[in-house]
C-alpha positions in Angstrom: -28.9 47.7 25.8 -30.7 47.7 28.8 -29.3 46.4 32.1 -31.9 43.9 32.7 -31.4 42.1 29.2 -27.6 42.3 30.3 -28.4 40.5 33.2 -30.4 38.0 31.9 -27.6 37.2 29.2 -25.3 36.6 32.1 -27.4 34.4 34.1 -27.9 32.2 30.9 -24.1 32.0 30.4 -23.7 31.5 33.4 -26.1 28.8 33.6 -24.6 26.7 30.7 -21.2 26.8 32.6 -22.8 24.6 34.9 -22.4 21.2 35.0 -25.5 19.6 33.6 -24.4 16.0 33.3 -25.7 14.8 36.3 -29.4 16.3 34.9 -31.2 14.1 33.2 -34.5 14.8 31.0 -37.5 12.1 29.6 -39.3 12.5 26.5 -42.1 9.9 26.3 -43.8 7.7 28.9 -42.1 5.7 31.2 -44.2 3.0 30.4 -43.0 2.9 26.8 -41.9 -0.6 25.6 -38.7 0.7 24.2 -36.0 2.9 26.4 -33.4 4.9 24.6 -30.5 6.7 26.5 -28.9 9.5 24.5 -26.1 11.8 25.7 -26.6 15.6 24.7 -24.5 18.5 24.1 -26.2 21.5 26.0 -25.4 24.2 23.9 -26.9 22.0 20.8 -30.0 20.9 22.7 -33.4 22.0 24.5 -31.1 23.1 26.9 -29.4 26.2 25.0 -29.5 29.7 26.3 -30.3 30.7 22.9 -33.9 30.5 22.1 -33.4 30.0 18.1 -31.9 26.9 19.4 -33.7 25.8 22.2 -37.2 26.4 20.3 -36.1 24.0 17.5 -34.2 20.8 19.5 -37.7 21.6 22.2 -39.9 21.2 19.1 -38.5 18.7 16.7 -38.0 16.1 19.5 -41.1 16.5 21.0 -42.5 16.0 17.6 -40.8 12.9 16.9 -41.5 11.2 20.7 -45.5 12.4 20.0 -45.0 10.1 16.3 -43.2 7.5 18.6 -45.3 6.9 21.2 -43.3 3.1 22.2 -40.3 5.5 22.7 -39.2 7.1 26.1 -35.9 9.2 25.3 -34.0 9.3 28.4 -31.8 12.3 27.5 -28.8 13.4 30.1 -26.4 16.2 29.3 -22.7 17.0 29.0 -21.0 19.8 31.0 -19.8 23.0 28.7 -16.1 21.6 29.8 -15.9 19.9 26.2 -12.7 18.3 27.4 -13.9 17.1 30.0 -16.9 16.0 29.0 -15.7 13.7 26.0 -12.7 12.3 28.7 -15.8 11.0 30.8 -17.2 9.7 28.1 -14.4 7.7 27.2 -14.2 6.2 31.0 -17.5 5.4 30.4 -16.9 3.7 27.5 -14.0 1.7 28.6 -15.9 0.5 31.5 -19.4 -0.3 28.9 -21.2 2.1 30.5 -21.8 4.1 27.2 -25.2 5.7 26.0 -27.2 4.0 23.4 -26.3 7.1 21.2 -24.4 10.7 21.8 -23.2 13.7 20.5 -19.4 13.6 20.4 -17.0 16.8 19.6 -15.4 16.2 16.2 -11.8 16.4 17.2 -12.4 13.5 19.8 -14.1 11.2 17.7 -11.0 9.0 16.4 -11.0 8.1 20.2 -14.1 6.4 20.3 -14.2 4.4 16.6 -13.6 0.9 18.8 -16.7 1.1 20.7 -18.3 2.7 18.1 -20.9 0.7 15.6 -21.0 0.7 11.8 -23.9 3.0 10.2 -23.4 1.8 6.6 -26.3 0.1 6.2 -28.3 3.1 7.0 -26.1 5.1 4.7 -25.3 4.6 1.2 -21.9 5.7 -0.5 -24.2 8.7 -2.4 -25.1 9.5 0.7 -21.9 9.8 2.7 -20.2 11.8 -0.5 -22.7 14.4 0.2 -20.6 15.7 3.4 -17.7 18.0 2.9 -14.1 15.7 2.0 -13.0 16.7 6.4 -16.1 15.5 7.5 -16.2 12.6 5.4 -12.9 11.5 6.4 -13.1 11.8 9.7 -16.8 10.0 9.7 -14.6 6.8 8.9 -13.0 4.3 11.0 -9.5 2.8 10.2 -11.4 0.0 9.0 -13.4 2.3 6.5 -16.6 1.7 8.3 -19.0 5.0 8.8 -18.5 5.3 12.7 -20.8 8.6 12.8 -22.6 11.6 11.1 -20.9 14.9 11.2 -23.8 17.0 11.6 -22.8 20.6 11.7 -19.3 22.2 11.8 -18.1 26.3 12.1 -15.0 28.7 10.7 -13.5 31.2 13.3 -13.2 34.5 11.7 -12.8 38.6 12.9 -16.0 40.3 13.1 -15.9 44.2 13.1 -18.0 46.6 13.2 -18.9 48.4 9.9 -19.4 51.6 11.7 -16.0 51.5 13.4 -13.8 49.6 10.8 -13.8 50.4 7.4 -10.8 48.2 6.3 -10.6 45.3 8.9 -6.4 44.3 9.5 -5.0 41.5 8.0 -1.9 41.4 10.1 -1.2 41.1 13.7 0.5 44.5 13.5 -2.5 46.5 11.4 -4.6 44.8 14.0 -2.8 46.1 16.9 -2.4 49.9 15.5 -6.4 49.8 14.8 -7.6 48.4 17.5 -5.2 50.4 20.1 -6.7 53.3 17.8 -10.2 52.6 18.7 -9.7 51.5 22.6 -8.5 55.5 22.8 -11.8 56.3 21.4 -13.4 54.9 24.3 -13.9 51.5 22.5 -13.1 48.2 23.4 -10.7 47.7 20.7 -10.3 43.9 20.2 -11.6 41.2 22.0 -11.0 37.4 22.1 -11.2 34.4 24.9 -8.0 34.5 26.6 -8.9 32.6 29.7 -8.5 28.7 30.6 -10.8 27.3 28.5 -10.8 25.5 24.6 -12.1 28.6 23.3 -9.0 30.2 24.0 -6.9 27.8 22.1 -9.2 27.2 19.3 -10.2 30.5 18.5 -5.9 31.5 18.2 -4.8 28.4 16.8 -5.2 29.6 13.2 -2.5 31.9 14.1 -0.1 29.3 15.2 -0.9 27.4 11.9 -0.1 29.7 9.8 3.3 29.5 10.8 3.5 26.4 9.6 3.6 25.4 13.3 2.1 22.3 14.7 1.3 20.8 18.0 1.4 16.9 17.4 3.7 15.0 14.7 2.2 12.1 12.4 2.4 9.8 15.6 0.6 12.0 17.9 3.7 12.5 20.1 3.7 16.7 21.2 6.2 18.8 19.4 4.9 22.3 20.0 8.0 23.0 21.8 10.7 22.3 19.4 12.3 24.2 16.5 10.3 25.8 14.1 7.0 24.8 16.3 8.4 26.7 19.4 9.3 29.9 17.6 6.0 30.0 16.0 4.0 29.1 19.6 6.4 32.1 21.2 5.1 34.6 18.3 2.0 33.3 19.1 2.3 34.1 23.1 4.4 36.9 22.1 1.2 38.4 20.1 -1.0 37.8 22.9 0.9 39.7 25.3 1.2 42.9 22.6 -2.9 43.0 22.7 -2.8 43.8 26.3 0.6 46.0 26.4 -0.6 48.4 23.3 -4.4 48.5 25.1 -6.0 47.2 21.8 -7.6 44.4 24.7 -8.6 44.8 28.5 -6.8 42.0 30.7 -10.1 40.8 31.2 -9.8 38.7 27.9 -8.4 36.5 30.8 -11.7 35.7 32.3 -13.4 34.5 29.1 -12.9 31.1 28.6 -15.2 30.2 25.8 -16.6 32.5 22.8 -20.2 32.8 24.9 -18.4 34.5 27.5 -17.6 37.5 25.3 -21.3 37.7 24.6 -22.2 40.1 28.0 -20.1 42.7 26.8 -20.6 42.3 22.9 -24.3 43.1 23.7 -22.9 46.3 25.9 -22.2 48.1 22.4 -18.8 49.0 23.1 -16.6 46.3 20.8 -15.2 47.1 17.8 -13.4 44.1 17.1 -13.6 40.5 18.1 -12.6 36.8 17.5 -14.9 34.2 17.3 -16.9 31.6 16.0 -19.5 32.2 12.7 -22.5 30.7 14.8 -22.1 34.1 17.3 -23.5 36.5 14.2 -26.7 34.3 14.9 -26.8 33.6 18.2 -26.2 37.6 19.0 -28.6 39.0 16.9 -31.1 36.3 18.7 -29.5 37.7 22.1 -30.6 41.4 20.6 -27.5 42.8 19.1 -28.6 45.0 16.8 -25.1 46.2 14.9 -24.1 45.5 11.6 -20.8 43.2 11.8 -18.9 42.4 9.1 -16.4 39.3 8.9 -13.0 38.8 7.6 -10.3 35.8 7.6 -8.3 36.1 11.0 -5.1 38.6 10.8 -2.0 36.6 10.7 1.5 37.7 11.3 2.0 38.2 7.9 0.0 38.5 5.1 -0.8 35.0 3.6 -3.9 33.0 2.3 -6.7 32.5 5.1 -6.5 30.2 7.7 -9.0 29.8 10.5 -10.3 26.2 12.9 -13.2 24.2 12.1 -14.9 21.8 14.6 -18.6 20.7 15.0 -20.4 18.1 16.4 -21.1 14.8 15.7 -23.9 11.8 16.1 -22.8 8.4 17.1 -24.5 5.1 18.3 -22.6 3.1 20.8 -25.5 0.3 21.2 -25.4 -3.0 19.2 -29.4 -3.7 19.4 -30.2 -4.1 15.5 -33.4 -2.3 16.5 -32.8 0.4 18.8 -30.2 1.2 15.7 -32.8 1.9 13.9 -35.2 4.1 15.9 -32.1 6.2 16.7 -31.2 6.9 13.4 -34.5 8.1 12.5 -34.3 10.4 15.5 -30.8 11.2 13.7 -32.3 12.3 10.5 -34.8 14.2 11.5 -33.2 16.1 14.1 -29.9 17.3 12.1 -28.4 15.0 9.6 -31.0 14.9 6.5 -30.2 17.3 3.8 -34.1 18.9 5.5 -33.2 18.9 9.0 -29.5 19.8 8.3 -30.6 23.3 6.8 -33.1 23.7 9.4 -30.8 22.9 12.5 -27.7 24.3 11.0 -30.2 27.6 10.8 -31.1 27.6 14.4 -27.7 27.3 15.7 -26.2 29.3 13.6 -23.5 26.9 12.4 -22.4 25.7 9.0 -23.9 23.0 7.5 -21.3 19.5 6.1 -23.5 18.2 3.2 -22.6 19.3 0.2 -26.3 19.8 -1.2 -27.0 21.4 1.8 -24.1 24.3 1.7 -25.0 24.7 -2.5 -29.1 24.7 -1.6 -31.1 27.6 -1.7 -32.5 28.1 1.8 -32.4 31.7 2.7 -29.7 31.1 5.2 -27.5 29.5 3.4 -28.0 32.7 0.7 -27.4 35.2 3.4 -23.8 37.1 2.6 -22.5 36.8 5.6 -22.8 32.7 5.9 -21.5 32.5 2.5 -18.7 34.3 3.7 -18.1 31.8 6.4 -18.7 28.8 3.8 -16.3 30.3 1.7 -13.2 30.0 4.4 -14.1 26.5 5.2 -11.7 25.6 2.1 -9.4 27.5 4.3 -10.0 25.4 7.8 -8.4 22.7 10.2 -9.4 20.5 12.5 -8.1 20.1 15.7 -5.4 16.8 16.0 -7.3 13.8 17.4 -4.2 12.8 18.9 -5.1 11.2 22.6 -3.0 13.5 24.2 -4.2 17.1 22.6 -6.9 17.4 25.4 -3.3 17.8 27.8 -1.8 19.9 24.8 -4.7 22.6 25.0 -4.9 22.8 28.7 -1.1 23.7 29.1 -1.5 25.8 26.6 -4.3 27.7 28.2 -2.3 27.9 31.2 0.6 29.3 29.4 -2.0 32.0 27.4 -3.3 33.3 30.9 0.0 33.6 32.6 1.1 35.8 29.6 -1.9 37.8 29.4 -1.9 38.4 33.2 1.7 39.1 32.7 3.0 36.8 35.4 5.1 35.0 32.7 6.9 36.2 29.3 6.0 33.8 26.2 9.2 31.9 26.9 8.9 31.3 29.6 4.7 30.6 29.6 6.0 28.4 26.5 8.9 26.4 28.4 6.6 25.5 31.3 3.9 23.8 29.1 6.5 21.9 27.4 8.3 20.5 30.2 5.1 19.1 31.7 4.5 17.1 28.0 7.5 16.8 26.2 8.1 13.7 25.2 
């Protein structure tokens, strides 16, 4: 890899860490009759660093603003700080300030179903049993009304390289002795986000889970630090700190926040082993990764069934005009959520797609091995809680995951702090 594409991958990264809220793009004249504000994820938009990604979202909705000409899209953008992001959203919704539409992160979308209007009439029930049973649930209000479209979602899995691993671990231990193996070689042995940042949580929460621990009871009250949940989180932590002690990871796993970050030294042609997110197998080949990487279910403390974190994003109007409804779910349909536009956007991103007939079509991508290897784990996948207080959950715990990496704390102690600062 060349230095120059290295430093061109870093500059994009580095770009979408930015905050791009405050930005604001306009699709359309600003003499058109009818105004639209819509609320975009970056990574998911003409925005994207990737350029599968940005070349479709650039296309497809200047397409549909050349068919609409009495339409001016006035598009802004969230920051890459998901959590921070959907927790300004909420403010604004609270204070009526909302979008007339926006992309909101799956795991937050409970929080938003008040303000929130009903898409049923767009969407009939053979429709809505198209998308997979997660999606479909979580599309639906406590009232049973549709609240939104759950356009795309993604497994975390291992991905290793062929030439390096020939039987990829399935247990924290065999995962250490390979990848401490291969950092002797040289190698960067195993990589993951390990910084402050969701990605950090998200990508080693399967781990956790498979423990049988969890972070939230029925009521949404935090009980990561008790009993059972506590032991498992420690392991957890405890894990963590055995990746850095045995050298299968560099310390640096501290800086990366989210799974882009790892994407600078991916492309450098030194990692054998890494955790991350199914749309990365696109989005690095797009980036000019040329190694062959194969994926497996994430290596657990014991051997057990699969478990890895789904998430995705989803569409959702917040404006009660009968006819700007309308326009905006066209927009909807055929940007991402018709069985068409779902294979084709699902494609360019690199993520999985939710409908049914989409996931059991015969596109080319969703034939490709290696994305039915990633559909075949989402049988295998949980969502993040949408409790109200997990955004405070996964920060803590990101503190507590850097502290142990850097070594300034032991698991226990990492754990203890977190938990004092939320237990109930």
């Amino acid at each position: 890899m060349k230095a120059w594409r290295i430093a061109l991958v870093s500059i994009g990264v580095l770009m979408l860490a930015l905050n791009l809220a405050a930005r604001a793009d306009q699709y359309g004249s600003d003499s058109a009759p009818i105004q639209i504000t819509w609320q975009m994820q970056p990574t998911q938009s003409p925005k994207s660093s990737v350029p599968s990604v940005k070349e479709y979202y650039q296309s497809h909705i200047d397409a549909w603003v050349k068919a609409h000409a009495d339409v001016m899209l006035d598009v802004t953008f969230n920051s890459t700080d998901i959590n921070a992001s959907m927790a300004r959203m909420q403010e604004q919704a609270t204070a009526g300030r909302t979008p007339d539409f926006a992309m909101l992160d799956s795991f937050f979308l409970s929080r938003f179903y008040q303000y929130l209007q009903p898409l049923d009439g767009f969407y009939g029930p053979d429709q809505v049993n198209d998308f997979v049973a997660f999606a479909r649930n979580g599309m639906r209000g406590p009232d049973g009304a549709l609240k939104a479209l759950w356009v795309n979602t993604d497994v975390r899995v291992l991905y290793y390289r062929k030439d390096l691993v020939s039987n990829p671990p399935k247990t924290w231990d065999e995962l250490i002795t390979q990848a401490a193996e291969l950092s002797k070689r040289g190698l960067t042995g195993y990589l993951y986000p390990g910084g402050r940042g969701e990605g950090a949580v998200m990508e080693n929460l399967p781990m956790f889970w498979a423990q049988g621990g969890e972070l939230v009871d029925a009521s949404g009250k935090p009980v990561f630090g008790e009993g059972k949940n506590r032991v498992a989180m420690v392991n957890l932590l405890g894990f963590l700190k055995r990746t850095i002690d045995s050298g299968a990871s560099p310390n640096r796993v501290v800086n990366y926040r989210f799974e882009a970050d790892l994407y600078p030294e991916i492309l450098r042609g030194n990692v054998a082993m890494f955790l991350g997110g199914n749309w990365m197998a696109r989005q690095l080949r797009d980036l000019g990764d040329r190694h062959d990487w194969g994926v497996a279910p994430i290596p657990l403390m014991t051997p057990g069934d699969p478990v890895t974190a789904a998430g995705g994003w989803t569409y959702a109007v917040f404006t009660p005009d009968a006819k700007k409804q309308a326009i905006i779910i066209d927009l909807i349909n055929s940007l991402v959520a018709s069985p068409e536009a779902m294979a084709a956007s699902t494609e360019a991103i690199g993520n999985l797609p939710t409908r049914i007939s989409v996931a059991q079509g015969s596109s080319a991508y969703v034939k490709d091995p290696t994305v039915r290897d990633f559909l075949s784990l989402l049988r295998y996948a949980r969502a993040r809680p949408g409790a109200a207080i997990y955004p405070s959950v996964s920060t803590e715990l990101q503190v507590a995951m850097s502290d142990v990496i850097t070594g300034q704390k032991t698991p226990e102690a990492a754990l203890d702090q977190a938990w004092h600062k939320l237990a109930p």
